[in-house]
MIMARPA-424220 format. One record per residue (C-alpha): x, y, z. Coordinates in steps of 0.001 Angstrom, whole numbers, m for minus. Layout:
! residues N
{{X Y Z}}
...
This chain:
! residues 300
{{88003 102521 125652}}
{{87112 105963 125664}}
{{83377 107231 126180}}
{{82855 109711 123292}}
{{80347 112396 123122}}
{{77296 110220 121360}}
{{74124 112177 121379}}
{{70411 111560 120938}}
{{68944 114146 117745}}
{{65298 114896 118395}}
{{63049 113777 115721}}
{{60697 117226 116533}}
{{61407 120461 114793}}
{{62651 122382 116229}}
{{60167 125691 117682}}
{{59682 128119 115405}}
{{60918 130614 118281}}
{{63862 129213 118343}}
{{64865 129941 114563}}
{{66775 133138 114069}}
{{67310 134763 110833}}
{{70876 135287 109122}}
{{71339 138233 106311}}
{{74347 139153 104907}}
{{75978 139363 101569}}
{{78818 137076 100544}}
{{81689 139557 98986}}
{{83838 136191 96610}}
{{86920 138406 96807}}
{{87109 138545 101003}}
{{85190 134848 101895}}
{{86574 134742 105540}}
{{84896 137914 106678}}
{{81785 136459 105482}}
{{82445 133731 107896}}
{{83469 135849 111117}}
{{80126 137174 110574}}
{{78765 134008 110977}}
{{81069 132834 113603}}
{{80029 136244 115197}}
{{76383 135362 114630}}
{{76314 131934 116080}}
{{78182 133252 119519}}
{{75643 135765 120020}}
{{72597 133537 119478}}
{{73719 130073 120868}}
{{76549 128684 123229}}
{{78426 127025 121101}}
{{81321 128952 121696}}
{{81318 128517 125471}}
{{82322 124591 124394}}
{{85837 123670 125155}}
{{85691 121666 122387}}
{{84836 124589 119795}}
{{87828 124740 118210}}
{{88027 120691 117495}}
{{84730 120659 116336}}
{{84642 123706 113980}}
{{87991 122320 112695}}
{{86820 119223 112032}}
{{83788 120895 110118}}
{{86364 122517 107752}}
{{88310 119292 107094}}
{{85502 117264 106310}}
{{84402 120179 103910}}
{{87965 120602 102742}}
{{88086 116750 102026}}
{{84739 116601 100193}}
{{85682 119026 97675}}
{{89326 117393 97032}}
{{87581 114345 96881}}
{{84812 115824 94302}}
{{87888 117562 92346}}
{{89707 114023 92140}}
{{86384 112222 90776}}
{{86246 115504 88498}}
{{90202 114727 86554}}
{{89673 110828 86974}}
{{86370 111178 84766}}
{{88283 114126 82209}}
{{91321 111620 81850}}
{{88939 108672 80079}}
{{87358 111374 77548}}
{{90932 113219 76747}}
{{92357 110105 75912}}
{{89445 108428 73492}}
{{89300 111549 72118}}
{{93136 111613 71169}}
{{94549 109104 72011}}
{{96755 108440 69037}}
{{98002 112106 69013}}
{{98933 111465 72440}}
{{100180 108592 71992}}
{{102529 109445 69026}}
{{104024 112858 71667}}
{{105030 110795 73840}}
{{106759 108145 71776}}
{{108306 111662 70097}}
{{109067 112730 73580}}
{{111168 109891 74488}}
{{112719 109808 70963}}
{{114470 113405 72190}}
{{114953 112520 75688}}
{{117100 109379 74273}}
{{118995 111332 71043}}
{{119797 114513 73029}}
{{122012 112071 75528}}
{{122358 115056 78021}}
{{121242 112547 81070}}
{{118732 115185 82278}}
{{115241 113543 82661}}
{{111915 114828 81734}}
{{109377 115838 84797}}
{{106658 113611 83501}}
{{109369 110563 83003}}
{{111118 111014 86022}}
{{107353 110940 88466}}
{{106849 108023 85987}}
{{109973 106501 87527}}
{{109553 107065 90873}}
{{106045 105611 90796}}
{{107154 102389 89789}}
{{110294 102754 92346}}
{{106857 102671 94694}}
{{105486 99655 93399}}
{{108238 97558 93225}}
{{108762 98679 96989}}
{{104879 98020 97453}}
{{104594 101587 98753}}
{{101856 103897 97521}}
{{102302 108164 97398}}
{{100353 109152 99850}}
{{97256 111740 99203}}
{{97111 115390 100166}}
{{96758 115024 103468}}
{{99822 112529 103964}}
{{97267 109646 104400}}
{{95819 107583 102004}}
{{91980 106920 100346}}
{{90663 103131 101029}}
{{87355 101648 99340}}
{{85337 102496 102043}}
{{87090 105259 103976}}
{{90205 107894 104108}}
{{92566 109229 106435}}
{{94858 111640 106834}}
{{97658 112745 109282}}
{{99731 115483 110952}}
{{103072 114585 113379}}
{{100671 115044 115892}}
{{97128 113554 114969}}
{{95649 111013 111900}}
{{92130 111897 111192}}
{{89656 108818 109540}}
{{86521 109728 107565}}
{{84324 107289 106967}}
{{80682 107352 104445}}
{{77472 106599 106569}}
{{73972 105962 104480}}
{{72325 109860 104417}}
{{70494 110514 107460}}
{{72295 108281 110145}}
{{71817 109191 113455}}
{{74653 109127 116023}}
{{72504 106511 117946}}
{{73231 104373 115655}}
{{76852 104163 115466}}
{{79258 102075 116933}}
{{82954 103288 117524}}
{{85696 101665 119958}}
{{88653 103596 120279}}
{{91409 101457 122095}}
{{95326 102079 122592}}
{{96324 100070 119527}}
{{92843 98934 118484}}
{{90319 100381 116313}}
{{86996 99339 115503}}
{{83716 101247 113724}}
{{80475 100564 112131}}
{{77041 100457 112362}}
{{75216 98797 115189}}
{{73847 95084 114502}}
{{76285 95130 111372}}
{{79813 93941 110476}}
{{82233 96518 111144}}
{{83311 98862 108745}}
{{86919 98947 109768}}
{{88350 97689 112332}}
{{92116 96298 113632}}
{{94842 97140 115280}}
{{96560 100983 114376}}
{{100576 101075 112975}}
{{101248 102822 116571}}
{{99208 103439 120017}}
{{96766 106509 120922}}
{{96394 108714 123936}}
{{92605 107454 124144}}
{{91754 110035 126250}}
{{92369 112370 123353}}
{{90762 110971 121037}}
{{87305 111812 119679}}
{{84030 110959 116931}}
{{81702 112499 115668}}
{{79272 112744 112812}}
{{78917 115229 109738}}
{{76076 115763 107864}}
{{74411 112272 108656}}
{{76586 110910 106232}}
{{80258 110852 107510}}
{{81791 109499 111062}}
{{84963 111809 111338}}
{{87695 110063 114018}}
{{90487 112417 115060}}
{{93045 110356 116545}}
{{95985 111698 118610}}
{{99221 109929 118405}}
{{101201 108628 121571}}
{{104591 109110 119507}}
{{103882 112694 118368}}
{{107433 112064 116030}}
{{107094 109851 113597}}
{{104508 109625 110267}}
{{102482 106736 109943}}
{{102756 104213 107444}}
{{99526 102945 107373}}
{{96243 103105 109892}}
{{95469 99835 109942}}
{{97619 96670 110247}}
{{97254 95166 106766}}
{{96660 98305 104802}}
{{98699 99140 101875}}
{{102156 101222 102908}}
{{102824 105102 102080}}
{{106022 106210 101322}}
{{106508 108572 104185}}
{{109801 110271 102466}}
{{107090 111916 100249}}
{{104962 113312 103108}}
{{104531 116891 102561}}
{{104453 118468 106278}}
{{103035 121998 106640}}
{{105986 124041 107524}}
{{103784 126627 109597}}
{{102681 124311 112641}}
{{106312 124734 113396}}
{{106016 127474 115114}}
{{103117 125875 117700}}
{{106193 123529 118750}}
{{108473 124000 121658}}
{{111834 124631 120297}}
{{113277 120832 121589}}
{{110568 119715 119568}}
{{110977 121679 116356}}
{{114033 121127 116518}}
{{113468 117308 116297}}
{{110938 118054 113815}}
{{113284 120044 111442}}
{{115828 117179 112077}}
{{113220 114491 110309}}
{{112287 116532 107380}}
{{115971 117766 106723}}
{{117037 113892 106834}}
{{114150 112866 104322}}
{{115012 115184 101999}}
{{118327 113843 101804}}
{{117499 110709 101470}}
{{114878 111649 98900}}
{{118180 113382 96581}}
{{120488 109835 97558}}
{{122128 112750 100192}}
{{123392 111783 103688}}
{{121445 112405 106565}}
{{122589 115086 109031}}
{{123918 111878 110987}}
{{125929 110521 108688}}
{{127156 114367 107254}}
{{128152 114721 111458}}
{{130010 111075 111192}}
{{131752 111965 107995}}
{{132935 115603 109836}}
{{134190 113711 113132}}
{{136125 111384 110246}}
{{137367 113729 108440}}
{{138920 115832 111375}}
{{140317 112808 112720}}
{{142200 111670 109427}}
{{144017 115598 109829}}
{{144962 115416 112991}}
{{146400 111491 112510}}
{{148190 111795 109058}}
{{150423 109224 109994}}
{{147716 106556 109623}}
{{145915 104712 106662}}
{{142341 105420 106392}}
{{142172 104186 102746}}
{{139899 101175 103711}}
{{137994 103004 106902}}
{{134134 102678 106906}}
{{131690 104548 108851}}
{{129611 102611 110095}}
């Protein structure tokens, strides 16, 4: 189990002494210098950047803030969908049926963008697989995560003004377990693959959020799910971000580049680069024997 970095808040404001006004003007059209300023500000007046841990912990601050808002813009569309539809439902209703009246009389085979998501999100439930969100996790009842090749980050909802005293978080190899203290868990079991525990961190946002950023062992493959029991994603529909590439060692990207070429192909019914180098080594083989019958010859 690893000993994370649980602190004590004091209940005392803080002395007014210590309190040191910010001014500056937020320009909408250049938002990031507004925030060296403050970055700038905060290293001059405290030690926060002296921490080794900076750049987890002001990373982590922009997930969870990243999170929040796709998680406010989701509850935004989920509560526009209800109203567009009683409000016309039967005009909608009678485009569609119009839609796929056109898509069936033109006979061209080509299929429609909104028809062809439509099919390959019941391909996912017959397969019991679920897309997976933005962040190539997936959202739970009570929590979400998210994950890079690398790391899977877990946020979890806290009442408003919990203090880190009061949580309880055991991060083991393959075992996971948080909550409150003196209360049932609020997840817990064992993780699809093992953790470098060492690596592996908590912390809480806002008095409202425990953020877990765990660091995978096997630093190559996506997970399927966090915990054991969980619904499945479909990890051919991950969406990796193509510019952490370059922060790999080239045996590594290499590997990396491999994976996402291969699920691509799968994704179009292509072969993999495997099976393309099996079919080469075949087909060179055939030429230089044409004496032989390969009419029946699988590659297995």
């Amino acid at each position: 189990m690893a000993i994370l970095s649980e602190y004590e808040e004091e209940d005392q404001k803080q002395p007014e002494s210590l309190k040191k006004p910010f001014n500056t003007v937020l320009d909408s059209s250049d938002p990031l210098r507004f925030l060296q300023t403050a970055f700038e500000f905060v290293a001059r007046e405290t030690d926060l950047f002296k921490k080794d841990s900076v750049i987890k912990d002001v990373s982590g601050l922009v997930r969870s803030v990243k999170e929040k808002i796709d998680a406010d813009e989701r509850k935004r569309k989920e509560k526009a969908v209800p109203a567009a539809s009683n409000g016309g439902g039967g005009s909608v209703k009678v485009d569609n049926k119009r839609a796929k009246e056109d898509s069936s009389s033109s006979g061209s085979g080509v299929k429609e963008p909104l028809d062809q998501k439509m099919e390959e999100a019941n391909d996912d439930d017959k397969k019991g697989l679920r897309a997976p969100n933005k962040g190539n996790g997936l959202d739970m009842e009570n929590y979400s995560w998210v994950q890079s090749l690398q790391e899977v980050t877990v946020n979890i909802a806290v009442p408003p003004g919990t203090k880190s005293r009061f949580i309880s978080c055991e991060i083991k190899k393959n075992h996971l377990k948080v909550g409150l203290k003196g209360q049932p868990p609020i997840l817990e079991g064992e993780l699809y693959k093992s953790v470098k525990v060492d690596d592996c961190f908590w912390s809480l946002e806002d008095q409202k959020a425990v953020s877990i950023l765990l660091t995978k062992q096997d630093q190559m493959e996506w997970w399927k799910y966090l915990i054991k029991g969980e619904p499945e994603i479909d990890t051919q529909k991950v969406e990796p971000e193509n510019s952490k590439l370059a922060d790999l060692d080239p045996e590594t990207r290499s590997t990396v580049e491999k994976m996402m070429f291969d699920q691509r192909q799968k994704q179009m019914g292509k072969p993999t680069s495997d099976e393309m180098q099996k079919q080469d080594i075949l087909k060179k083989f055939m030429a230089e024997h044409p004496e032989m019958d390969f009419s029946r010859a699988k590659i297995n």
